[in-house]
C-alpha positions in Angstrom: 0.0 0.0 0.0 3.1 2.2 0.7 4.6 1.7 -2.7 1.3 2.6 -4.4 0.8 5.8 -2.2 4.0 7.1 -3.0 3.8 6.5 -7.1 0.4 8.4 -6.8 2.3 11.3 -4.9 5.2 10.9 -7.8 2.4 11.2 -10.3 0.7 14.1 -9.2 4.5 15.7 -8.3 5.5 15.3 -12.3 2.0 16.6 -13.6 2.5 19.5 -11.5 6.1 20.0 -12.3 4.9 19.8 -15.9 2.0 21.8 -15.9 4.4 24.4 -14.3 7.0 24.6 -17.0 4.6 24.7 -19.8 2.5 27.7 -18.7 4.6 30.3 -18.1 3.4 33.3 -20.3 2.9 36.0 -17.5 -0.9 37.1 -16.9 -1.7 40.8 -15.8 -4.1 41.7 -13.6 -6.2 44.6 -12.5 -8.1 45.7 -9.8 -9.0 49.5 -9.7 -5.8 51.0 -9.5 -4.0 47.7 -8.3 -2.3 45.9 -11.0 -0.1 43.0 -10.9 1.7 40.8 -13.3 1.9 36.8 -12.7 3.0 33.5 -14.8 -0.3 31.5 -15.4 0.5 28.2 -13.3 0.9 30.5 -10.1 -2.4 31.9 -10.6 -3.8 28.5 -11.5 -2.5 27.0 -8.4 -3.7 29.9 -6.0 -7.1 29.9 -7.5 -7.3 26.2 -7.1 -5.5 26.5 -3.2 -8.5 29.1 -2.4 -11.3 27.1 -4.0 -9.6 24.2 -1.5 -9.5 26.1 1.7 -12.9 27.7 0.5 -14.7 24.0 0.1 -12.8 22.8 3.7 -14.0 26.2 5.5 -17.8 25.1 4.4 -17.5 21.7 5.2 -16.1 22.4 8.7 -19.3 24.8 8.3 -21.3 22.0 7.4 -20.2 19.0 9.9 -20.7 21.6 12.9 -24.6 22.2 12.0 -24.8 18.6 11.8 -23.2 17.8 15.0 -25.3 20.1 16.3 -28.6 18.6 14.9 -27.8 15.5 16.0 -27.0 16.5 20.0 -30.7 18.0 19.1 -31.8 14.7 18.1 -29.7 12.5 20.8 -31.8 15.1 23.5 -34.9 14.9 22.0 -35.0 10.7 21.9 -33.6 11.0 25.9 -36.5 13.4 26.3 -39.1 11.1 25.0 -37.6 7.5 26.4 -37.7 9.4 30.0 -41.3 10.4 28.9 -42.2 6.5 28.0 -40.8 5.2 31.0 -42.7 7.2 33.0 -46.0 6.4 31.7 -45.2 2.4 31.5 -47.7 0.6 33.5 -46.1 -1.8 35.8 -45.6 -5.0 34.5 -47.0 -8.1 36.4 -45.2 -10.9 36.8 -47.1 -13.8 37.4 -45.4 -17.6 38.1 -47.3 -20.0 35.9 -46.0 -23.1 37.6 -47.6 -21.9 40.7 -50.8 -21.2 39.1 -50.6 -24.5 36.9 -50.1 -26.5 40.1 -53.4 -24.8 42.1 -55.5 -25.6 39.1 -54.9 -29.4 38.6 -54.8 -29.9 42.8 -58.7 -31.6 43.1 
């Protein structure tokens, strides 16, 4: 399993190294009176690093409102087994080898 992770991670290392050295034509960008001048992988990569961070910032979002639905959840079905036990007739136990032995005694 080692030797498979690491030839992934070799694979993903060249298509990155790759990638790099054939898009280097700078890019310029403006903002307002902000401009700035970049090669096209380094933009590609810090668009793609944000979109990352963006999509784990929401799914730490997302895991917290369902942690907290479930504690919601968890209390409501303590809530309602408290509820059942307190309105659970007691059960009678009866020994039916006691009774059997009164009924067939002439």
């Amino acid at each position: 399993m080692n030797i498979i992770y690491t030839i992934i991670v070799m694979l993903i290392m060249l298509f990155i190294i790759t990638f790099s050295l054939e898009n280097t034509a700078p890019v310029s960008l403006q903002y307002l009176v902000y401009r700035i001048t970049i090669e096209t992988y380094i933009l590609l990569f810090v668009t793609f690093l944000a979109g990352v961070i963006f999509a784990g910032f929401m799914g730490i979002v997302e895991r917290f409102r369902l942690s907290r639905t479930i504690n919601k959840l968890n209390k409501t079905i303590r809530e309602l087994r408290r509820d059942l036990r307190a309105n659970e007739a007691p059960s009678i136990i009866e020994d039916t080898h006691h009774r059997n032995l009164t009924e067939t005694d002439p």
